[in-house]
RODO-364794 format. One line per 8 residues: number of its first residue (from 1); their letters; for each residue x, y, z of C-alpha. Coordinates in Angstrom, 3 decimals. Example, Ala and Ser with C-alpha at 12.3 -4.5 7.8 and 13.67 -1.06 7.14 Angstrom:
<nodes>
1 = AS = 12.300 -4.500 7.800 | 13.670 -1.060 7.140
</nodes>
This chain:
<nodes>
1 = XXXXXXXX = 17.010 -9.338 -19.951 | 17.414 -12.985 -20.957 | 14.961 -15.585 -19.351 | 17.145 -17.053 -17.566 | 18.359 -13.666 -15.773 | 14.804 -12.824 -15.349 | 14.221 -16.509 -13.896 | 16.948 -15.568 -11.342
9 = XXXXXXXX = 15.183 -12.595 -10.186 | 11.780 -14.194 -9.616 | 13.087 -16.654 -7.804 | 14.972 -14.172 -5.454 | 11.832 -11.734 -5.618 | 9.632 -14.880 -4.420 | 11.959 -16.034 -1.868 | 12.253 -13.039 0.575
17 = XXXXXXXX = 15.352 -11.483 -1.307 | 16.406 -7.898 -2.716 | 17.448 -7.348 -5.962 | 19.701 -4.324 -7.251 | 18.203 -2.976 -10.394 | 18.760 0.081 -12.882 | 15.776 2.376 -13.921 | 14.871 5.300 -14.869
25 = XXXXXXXX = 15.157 7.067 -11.902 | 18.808 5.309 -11.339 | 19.645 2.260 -8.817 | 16.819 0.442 -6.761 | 16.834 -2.146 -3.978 | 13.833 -3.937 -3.792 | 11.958 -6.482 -2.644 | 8.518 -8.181 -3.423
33 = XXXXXXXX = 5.681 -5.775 -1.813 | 3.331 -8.405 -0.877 | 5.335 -10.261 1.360 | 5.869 -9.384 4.614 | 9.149 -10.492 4.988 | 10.930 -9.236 2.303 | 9.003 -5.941 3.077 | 10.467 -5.736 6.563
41 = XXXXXXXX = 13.842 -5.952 4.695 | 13.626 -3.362 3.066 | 12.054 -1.191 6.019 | 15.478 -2.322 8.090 | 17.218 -0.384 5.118 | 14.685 2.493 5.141 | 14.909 2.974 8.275 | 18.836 3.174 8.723
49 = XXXXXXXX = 19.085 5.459 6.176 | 16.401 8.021 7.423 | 14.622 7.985 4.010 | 11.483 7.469 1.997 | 10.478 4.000 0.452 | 8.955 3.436 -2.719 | 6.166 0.810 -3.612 | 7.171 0.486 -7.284
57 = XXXXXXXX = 4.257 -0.816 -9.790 | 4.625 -1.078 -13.741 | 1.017 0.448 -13.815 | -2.153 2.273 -12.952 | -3.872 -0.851 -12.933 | -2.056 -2.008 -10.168 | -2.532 0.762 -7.840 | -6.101 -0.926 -7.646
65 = XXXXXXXX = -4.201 -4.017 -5.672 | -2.457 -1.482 -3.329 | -4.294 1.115 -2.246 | -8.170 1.864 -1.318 | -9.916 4.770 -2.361 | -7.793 5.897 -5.071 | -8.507 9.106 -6.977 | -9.711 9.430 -10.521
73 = XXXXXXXX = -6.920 12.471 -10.391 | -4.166 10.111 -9.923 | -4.898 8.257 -12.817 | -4.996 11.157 -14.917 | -1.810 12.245 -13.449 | -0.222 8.962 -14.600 | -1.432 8.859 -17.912 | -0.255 12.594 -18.703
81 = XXXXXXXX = 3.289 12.128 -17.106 | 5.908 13.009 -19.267 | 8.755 12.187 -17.059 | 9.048 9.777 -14.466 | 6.026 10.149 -11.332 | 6.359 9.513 -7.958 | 2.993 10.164 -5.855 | 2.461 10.555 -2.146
89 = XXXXXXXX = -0.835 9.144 -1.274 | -2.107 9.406 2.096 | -4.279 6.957 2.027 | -2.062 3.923 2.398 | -3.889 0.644 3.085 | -1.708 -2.760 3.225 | 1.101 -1.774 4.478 | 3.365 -1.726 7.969
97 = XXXXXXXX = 2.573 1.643 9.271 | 7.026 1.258 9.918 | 7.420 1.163 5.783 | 5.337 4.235 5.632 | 6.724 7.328 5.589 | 7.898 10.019 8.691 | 4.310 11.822 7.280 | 2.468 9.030 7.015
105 = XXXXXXXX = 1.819 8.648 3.586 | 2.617 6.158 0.707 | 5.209 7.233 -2.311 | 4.000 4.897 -5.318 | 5.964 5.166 -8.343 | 4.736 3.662 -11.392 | 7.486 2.445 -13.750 | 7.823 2.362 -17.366
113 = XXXXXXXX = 10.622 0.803 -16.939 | 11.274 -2.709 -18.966 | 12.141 -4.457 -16.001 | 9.021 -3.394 -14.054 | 6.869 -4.838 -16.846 | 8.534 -8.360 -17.092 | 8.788 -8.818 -13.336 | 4.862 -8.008 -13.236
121 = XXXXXXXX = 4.367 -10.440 -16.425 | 5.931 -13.230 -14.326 | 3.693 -12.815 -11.143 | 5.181 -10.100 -8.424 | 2.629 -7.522 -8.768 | 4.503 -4.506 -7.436 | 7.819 -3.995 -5.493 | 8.722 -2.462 -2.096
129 = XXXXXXXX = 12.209 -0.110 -2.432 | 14.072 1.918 -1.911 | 15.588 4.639 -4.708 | 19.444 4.666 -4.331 | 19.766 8.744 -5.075 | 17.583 9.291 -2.222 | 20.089 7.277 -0.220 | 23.004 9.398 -1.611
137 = XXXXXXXX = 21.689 12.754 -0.267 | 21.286 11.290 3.009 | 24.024 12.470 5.700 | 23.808 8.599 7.414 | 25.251 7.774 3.318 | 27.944 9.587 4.278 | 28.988 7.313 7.631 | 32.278 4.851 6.363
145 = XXXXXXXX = 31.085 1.564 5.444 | 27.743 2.493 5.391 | 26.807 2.458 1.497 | 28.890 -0.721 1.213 | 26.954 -2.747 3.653 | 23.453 -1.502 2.153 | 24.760 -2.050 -1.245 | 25.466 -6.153 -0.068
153 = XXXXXXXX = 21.770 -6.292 1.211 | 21.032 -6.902 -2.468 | 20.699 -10.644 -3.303 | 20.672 -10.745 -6.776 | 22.302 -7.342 -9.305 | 20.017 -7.421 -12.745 | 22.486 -6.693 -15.396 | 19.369 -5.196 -18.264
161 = XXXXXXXX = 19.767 -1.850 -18.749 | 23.926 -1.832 -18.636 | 23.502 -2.586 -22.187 | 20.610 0.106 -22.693 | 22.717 3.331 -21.604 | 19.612 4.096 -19.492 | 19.735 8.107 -18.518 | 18.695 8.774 -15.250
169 = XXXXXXXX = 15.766 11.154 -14.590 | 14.851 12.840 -11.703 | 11.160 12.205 -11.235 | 7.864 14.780 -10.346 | 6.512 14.253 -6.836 | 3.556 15.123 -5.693 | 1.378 14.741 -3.117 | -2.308 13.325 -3.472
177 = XXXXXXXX = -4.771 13.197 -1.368 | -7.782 10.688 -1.236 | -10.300 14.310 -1.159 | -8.307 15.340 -4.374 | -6.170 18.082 -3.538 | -2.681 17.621 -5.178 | 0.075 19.562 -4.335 | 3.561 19.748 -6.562
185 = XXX = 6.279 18.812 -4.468 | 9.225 18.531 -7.277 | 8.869 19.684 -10.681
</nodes>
């Protein structure tokens, strides 16, 4: 991503807006998780489509600026991922309990993803979204016009990984609790 791509998205990212990006778990709207407004956006979209949200971080440090009472586990889970991690936490702290999810818990996924690191480097800590796939095996996808008009809630479409061929991944989910106990959700 040139700097003056990357400029683009900041200034979206600071100003309330979605972006549209690629990673490793395929397509992502999202929006800058420590502001209100552009959280509630993205909660609008969560909410039509019936599905999870992510908060999106490039790493473990970062969960420290999210979430309370965090685990040693989790860490140790993040370090030893081979393949991309999504946990459930249900301790959220921070957040709207209407961008939680139907269980009340938290799905954090922590991104090695190149465009996860640079956005981070520039100032926006950690991201509110919403994975695309998800969105895809929801029924409501299915309803004409639907994906179209969530698609056009993105302000700004990064163009980075076109070049990179990125393969998509499905990630390992599991569920953590703040006592400890981790359960495997998907492998």
């Amino acid at each position: 991503m040139d700097n003056n791509e990357l400029g683009q998205c900041i200034d979206i990212l600071k100003k309330c807006g979605i972006i549209l990006f690629t990673s490793s778990i395929g397509q992502i709207l999202a929006a800058n998780a420590f502001n209100n407004k552009a959280v509630k956006k993205i909660t609008e979209i969560k909410n039509l489509l019936d599905i999870e949200s992510l908060v999106i971080a490039e790493n473990e440090s970062k969960l420290i600026m999210l979430l309370e009472d965090i685990p040693n586990l989790a860490y140790d889970l993040i370090e030893n991922a081979t393949k991309p991690l999504i946990l459930k936490y249900d301790r959220p702290s921070g957040f709207e309990k209407e961008f939680l999810n139907q269980d009340h818990t938290i799905s954090i996924y922590i991104a090695k993803d190149e465009i996860i690191r640079q956005i981070s480097n520039r100032g926006i800590r950690a991201l509110a979204g919403i994975p695309l796939a998800m969105a895809a095996k929801s029924q409501k996808w299915l309803i004409p016009g639907l994906a179209e008009t969530i698609l056009q809630k993105a302000d700004y479409v990064v163009n980075l990984q076109q070049e990179n061929k990125t393969s998509f991944s499905s990630p390992s989910v599991m569920s953590l609790k703040a006592n400890g106990e981790i359960k495997i959700l998907q492998k």
